[in-house]
Each structure stands twice: as C-alpha cells, then as structure tokens.
C-alpha positions in Angstrom: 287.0 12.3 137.0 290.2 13.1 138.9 292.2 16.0 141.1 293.0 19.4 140.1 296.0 21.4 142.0 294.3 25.0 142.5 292.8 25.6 145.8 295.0 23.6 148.0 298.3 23.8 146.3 298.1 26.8 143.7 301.2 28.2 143.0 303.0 25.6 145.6 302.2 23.1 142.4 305.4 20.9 141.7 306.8 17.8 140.4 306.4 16.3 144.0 303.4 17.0 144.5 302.0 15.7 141.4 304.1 12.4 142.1 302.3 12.5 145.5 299.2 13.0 144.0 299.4 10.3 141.7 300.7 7.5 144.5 297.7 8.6 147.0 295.2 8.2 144.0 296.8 5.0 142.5 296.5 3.3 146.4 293.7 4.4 148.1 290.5 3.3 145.9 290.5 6.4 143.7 292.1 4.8 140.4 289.8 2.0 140.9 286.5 3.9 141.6 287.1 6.0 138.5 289.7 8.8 138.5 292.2 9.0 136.2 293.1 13.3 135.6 296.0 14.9 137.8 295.4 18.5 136.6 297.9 21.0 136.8 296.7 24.5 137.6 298.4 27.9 137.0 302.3 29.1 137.9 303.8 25.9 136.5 305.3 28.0 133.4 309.1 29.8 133.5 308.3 31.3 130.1 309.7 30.6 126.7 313.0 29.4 125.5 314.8 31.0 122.4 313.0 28.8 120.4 309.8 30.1 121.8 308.9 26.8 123.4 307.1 26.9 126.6 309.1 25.8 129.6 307.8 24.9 133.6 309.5 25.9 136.9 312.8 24.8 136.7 313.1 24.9 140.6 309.9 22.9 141.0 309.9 20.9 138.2 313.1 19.9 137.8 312.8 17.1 135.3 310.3 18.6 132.9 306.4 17.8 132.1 307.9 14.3 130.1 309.4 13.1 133.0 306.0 13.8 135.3 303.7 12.3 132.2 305.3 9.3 131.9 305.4 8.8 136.1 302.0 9.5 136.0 301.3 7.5 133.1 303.1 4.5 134.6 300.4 4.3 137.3 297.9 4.2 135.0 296.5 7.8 135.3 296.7 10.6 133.3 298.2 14.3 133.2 296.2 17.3 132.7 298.1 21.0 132.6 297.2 24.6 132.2 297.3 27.9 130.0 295.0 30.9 129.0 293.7 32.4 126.0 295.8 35.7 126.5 299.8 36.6 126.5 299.4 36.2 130.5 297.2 33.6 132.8 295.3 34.3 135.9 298.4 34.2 137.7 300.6 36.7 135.6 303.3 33.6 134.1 302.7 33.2 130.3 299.8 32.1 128.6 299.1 30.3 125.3 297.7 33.7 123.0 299.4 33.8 119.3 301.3 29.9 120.1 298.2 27.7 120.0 299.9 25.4 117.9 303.2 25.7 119.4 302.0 25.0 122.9 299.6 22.3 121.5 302.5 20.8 119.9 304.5 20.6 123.3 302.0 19.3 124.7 301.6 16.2 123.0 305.2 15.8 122.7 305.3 15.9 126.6 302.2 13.4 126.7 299.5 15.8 128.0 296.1 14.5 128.2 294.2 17.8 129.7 294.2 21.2 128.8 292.5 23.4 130.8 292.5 26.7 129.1 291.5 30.0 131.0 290.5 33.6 129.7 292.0 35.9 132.2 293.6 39.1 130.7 291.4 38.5 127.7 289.0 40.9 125.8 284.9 40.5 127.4 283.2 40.2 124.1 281.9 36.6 122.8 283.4 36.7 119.2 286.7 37.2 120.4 286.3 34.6 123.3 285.0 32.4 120.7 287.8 33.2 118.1 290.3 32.4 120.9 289.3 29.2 122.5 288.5 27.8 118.3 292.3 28.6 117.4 293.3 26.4 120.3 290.5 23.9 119.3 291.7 23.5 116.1 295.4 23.2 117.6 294.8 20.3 120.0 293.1 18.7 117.1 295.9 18.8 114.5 298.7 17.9 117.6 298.9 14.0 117.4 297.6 13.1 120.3 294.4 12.8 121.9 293.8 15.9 124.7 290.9 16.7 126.5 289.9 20.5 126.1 288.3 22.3 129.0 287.5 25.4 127.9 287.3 28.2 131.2 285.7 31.4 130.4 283.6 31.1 134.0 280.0 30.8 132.0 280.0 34.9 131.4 279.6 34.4 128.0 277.1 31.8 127.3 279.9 29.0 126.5 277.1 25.9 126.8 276.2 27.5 123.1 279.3 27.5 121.2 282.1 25.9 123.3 281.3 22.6 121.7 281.5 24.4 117.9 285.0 25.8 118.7 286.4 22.5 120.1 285.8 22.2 123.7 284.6 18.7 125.6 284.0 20.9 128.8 282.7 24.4 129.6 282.6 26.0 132.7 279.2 27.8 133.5 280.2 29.9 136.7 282.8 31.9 138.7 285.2 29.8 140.5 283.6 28.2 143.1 284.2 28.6 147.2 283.9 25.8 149.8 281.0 27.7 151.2 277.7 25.9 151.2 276.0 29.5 150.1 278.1 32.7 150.0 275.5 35.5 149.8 278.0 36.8 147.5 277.3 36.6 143.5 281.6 37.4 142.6 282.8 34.6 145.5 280.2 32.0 144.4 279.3 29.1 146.8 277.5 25.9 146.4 274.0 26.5 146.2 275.2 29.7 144.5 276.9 27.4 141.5 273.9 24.9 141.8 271.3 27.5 140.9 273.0 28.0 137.5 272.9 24.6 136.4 269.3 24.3 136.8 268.2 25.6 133.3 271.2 23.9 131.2 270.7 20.1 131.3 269.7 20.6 127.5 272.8 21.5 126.6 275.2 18.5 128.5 275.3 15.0 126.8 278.1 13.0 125.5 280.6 14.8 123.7 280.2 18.0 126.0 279.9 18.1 128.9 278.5 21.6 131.7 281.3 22.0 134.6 280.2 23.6 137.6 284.1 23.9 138.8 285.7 22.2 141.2 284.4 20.0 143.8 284.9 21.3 147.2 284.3 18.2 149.1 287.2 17.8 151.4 288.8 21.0 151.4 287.4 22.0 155.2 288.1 25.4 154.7 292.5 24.9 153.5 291.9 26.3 150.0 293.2 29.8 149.6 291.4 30.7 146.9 287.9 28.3 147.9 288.0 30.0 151.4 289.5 33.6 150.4 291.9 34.5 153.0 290.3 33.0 155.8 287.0 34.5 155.0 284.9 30.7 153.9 285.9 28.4 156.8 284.4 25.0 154.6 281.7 23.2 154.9 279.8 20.2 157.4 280.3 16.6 156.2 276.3 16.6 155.2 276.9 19.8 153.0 279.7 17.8 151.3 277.9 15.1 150.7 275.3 16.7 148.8 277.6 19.1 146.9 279.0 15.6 145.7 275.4 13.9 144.9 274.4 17.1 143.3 277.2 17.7 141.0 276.7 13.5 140.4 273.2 13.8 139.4 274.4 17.2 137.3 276.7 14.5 134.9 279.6 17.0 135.9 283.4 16.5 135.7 284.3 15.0 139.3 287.5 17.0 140.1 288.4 17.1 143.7 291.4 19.5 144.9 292.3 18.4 148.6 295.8 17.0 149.3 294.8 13.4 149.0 297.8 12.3 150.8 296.0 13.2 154.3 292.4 12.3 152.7 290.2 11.3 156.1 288.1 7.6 155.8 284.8 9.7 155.5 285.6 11.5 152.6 286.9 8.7 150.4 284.2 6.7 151.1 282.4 9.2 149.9 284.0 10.5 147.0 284.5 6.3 145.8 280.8 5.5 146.3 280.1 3.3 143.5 276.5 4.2 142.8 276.9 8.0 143.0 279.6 7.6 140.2 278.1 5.2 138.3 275.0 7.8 138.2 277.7 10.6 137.0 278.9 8.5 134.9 275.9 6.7 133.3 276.3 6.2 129.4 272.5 7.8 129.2 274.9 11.0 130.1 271.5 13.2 131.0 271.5 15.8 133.3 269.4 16.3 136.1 266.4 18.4 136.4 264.4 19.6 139.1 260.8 18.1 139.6 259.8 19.1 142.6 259.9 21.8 145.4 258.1 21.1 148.6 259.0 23.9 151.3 263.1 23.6 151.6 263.0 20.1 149.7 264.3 20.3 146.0 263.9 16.9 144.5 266.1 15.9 141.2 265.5 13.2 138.4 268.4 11.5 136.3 267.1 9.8 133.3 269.9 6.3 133.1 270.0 3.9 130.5 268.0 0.5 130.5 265.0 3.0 131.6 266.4 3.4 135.1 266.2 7.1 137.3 268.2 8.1 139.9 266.4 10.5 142.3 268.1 13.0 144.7 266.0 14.7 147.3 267.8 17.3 149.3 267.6 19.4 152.3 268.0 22.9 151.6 266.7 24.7 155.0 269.3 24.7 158.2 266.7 22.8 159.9 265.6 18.9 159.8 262.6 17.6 157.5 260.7 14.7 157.1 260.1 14.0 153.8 257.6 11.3 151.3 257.8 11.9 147.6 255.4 9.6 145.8 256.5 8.5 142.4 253.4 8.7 140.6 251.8 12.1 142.4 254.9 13.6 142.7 257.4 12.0 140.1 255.3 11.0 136.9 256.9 7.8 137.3 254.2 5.2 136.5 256.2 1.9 135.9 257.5 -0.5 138.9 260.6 -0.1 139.6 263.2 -1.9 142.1 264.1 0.7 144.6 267.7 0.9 146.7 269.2 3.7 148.6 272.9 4.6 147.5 274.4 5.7 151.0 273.2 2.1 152.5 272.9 0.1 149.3 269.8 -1.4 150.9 266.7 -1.8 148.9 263.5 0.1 149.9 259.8 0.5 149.7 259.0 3.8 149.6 261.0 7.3 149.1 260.4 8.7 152.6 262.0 9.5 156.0 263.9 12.5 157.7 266.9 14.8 156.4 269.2 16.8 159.0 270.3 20.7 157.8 271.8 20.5 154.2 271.5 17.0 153.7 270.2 14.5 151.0 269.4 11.5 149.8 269.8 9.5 146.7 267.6 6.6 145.2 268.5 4.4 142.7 264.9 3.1 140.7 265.7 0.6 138.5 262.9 -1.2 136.1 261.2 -4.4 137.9 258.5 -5.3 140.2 257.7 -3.5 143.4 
C-alpha cells in the first residue's frame, strides 16, 4: 500500500515533492489506515559518476536519495525508487542493465525499500526477460538490506509464472493503466479493460507474490498525463472510483494511488482509508477473488478471509441502475450462517439485495455466526 509519482507528477518528480508526499500521507489518515510506500517513478537519474555509481537530478534532488530516505523514514514510511532492465528506461535516463549489483548496492546504502524495475528498450522474448529481472533478483538479495521487488514487464510475457522463481514479490499483469472506466482501446488499457485480465489468475497470487493490476486511478479526475493521454481520458465518476478501489481490494492487489495527496478531496480519503475494504486487501488468507456469478450487467466476486469469513462484491457494470438479490445458498454455495455487514455503512444486514446506480458496487462483509 502507498503512492507512486507517475501519472500526476512524472518527470516533475523531486525532492519536494516526495517530502510533500510524505507529510500529506503521514497527517491525513493514510499512514494510519495502512500506507507506508512513496514510489519514485522514472527521470529521477543524472547518469553515472566516474565510478559508475548511479546519481539523481542534481537540480531536483538536491540532497541525494539518503537525504529523502531518511526524511521519509523519519515519518515512519518508506521509500520506493525506479530503474529498467535495459541500458535506458521508459523515459530515455539510464537504466539498471549490466550494474544490477552496483545499483542494488546503492540502493541499500541510500536506504531504499522498493524497486520497481521496468523492461522498456528490452529484447520481447521470455528467456531474456526472465534472465534480466533474475540477475536483479539475485542482486537485491545479496545487497544487505531488505527491498521489495516489483518486477514491470506489463503481463506480455506471462510474468504470474516465473516472476516469483527470478525474485520478484510483485508482477504486473497488464499495460499501464488509464483513468478511464473502459477504453475501447486494448494498447491504452482502462479499468474494466485491466479487470478482465485478472479474472483467470487468482491461482497464482498468495503470500509471497503478489498479481498487480497497476496503479490505482482513484482520484486522478482526469490530471494524469499519461492515465488520461493528452487530454484524450477525462477520469472517471466518484461511483466508478469506488469500485475500481473495491475491485482491485477484493483482487489482494498492491494499493498504490498516484494523485497529489496534498489537495486530496474528503470523498476520496474516506474512501481510499476505509477500514474494511483494506482490511479485505489485506487479509492474511491473502486469496484472490473470483467471479461467481453473472446476472445481466451484475458481476458478483467472492474473497475467501481467514477464520472462514467471505467478503462479497457485487457490481454494476451496465451505465444504467439495477436492483439486485444474490442469495447465498442458490447463488453463492454458501451454506453456513454467517453475520452479515455492509462496508460503505458498516451497518449489519439481512439479506444481499437492493439497487446499484451506473458503475457502482457494493461490498459485504459475511463473517461466521448466526443469522
């Protein structure tokens, strides 16, 4: 769980930003609800020193990547950075290929904790993409310190079956994603678009490694450059957030908003700090969730949880209103009684039925008791 810099900041990242970052999300009920990363994305490098050392922005990071670890570390949070499998990243500054254990030295000795590592500029074929992310693997792992690896080869090469084997904690399955509830477009992938692809991988996503459908777009509203490409994506409602989030909650996935949480509105944080929903995500069961049921335009989800509790998500996806009434046994195979509560109220409930507006959702909480 935490903030990535891409969509709203990209190559803007800085020093200031990241110390901004990390006040907003130490303050306003993030830190406590759960999020701890401050990721940062590509065009933080300068290049390499004589020594061959890699060095950030010396205009926008003007104190160095120890300085901003130990700020961020100081608030209790942690710092998460960026490189690629190839000479060059996504953004043309220098990537990681032939220093793995150079860079993976550095950073540890700056106090990294993330390492999101991309495959722009990189040959197409798996053993190669395999033989790439590994070398890293085996760098992080012989660097002293403890770094989560996020391995980002966008899910075109089947990552879910060997990511974990070459060191990775996190895979991504799909093209970056756009704050678009459906794009129409398979390159510019939006919501339901990212969604779809998760549906037949819950097998492979359990403790120790983990399926990441990218970024969550909640918040954005349409400001990411690269989410909303050039204009062309103008964000999404409030309802279609709220879903995107429950979904990718039900889904176990990373949690990784990107807005400027400095101007965060009420609405959103109360969304993206809603205990239940991230207690679901983060349930130590760590099961995704599969589909069950379609009925018409409703999708329904179930989330195995531990102490032989579900979580159930049933979603809108038509741009009209339903009614909906899913019944446990007929519908669910759920046999035992179970104590029944409503995450967006909290309130318990009798019965999984009522109406759903355009893109919107629910999510029930059925924990083991009497009715």
């Amino acid at each position: 769980m935490g903030w990535n810099s891409w969509n709203f900041f990209e190559a803007r990242v800085s020093e200031q930003v990241i110390i901004d970052m990390a006040d907003a999300m130490a303050s306003n009920g993030m830190k406590d609800a759960g999020y701890r990363y401050l990721v940062i994305d590509d065009h933080w490098v300068a290049g390499r020193d004589k020594h061959n050392n890699l060095f950030p922005d010396p205009v926008r990071f003007p104190h160095g990547m120890k300085y901003l670890a130990d700020y961020v570390h100081a608030k209790g949070l942690k710092l998460g950075i960026y490189s690629d499998a190839a000479m060059l990243t996504c953004g043309g500054v220098t990537g990681s290929y032939n220093f793995e254990e150079q860079d993976a030295r550095t950073f540890a000795a700056w106090g990294i904790d993330f390492l999101k590592y991309d495959y722009c500029n990189a040959p197409e074929d798996v053993a190669t993409a395999f033989s790439r992310y590994a070398r890293m693997g085996d760098a992080l792992k012989k660097c002293g310190r403890p770094i989560v690896y996020s391995i980002c080869e966008w899910g075109q090469r089947k990552p879910w079956l060997w990511a974990k084997a070459a060191g990775g904690h996190l895979w991504r399955t799909t093209w970056d994603s756009r704050d678009v509830w459906e794009s129409h477009d398979s390159n510019l992938t939006g919501i339901m678009e990212i969604f779809h692809q998760q549906e037949y991988l819950a097998s492979y996503a359990g403790p120790g490694g983990w399926n990441d459908p990218d970024l969550l777009m909640v918040g954005l509203y349409g400001k990411g450059a690269s989410s909303s490409v050039d204009g062309r994506f103008k964000g999404c409602t409030a309802a279609e957030y709220r879903t995107h989030f429950a979904l990718w909650s039900m889904l176990a996935a990373p949690l990784m908003v990107n807005m400027d949480l400095k101007h965060i509105t009420p609405d959103v944080l109360q969304l993206i700090t809603n205990k239940e929903l991230i207690a679901i995500n983060q349930d130590a069961l760590g099961k995704q969730a599969t589909t069950v049921l379609k009925r018409n335009d409703l999708q329904v989800l179930l989330k195995p949880l531990e102490n032989k509790a579900f979580a159930v998500c049933v979603f809108n996806r038509s741009s009209n209103g339903q009614a909906f009434e899913i019944d446990l046994k007929k519908d669910l195979d759920l046999w035992q009684p179970f104590n029944i509560s409503e995450v967006w109220s909290g309130k318990p409930v009798k019965a999984l039925k009522g109406q759903l507006g355009a893109h919107d959702c629910v999510v029930y909480l059925l924990k083991a008791g009497q009715k």
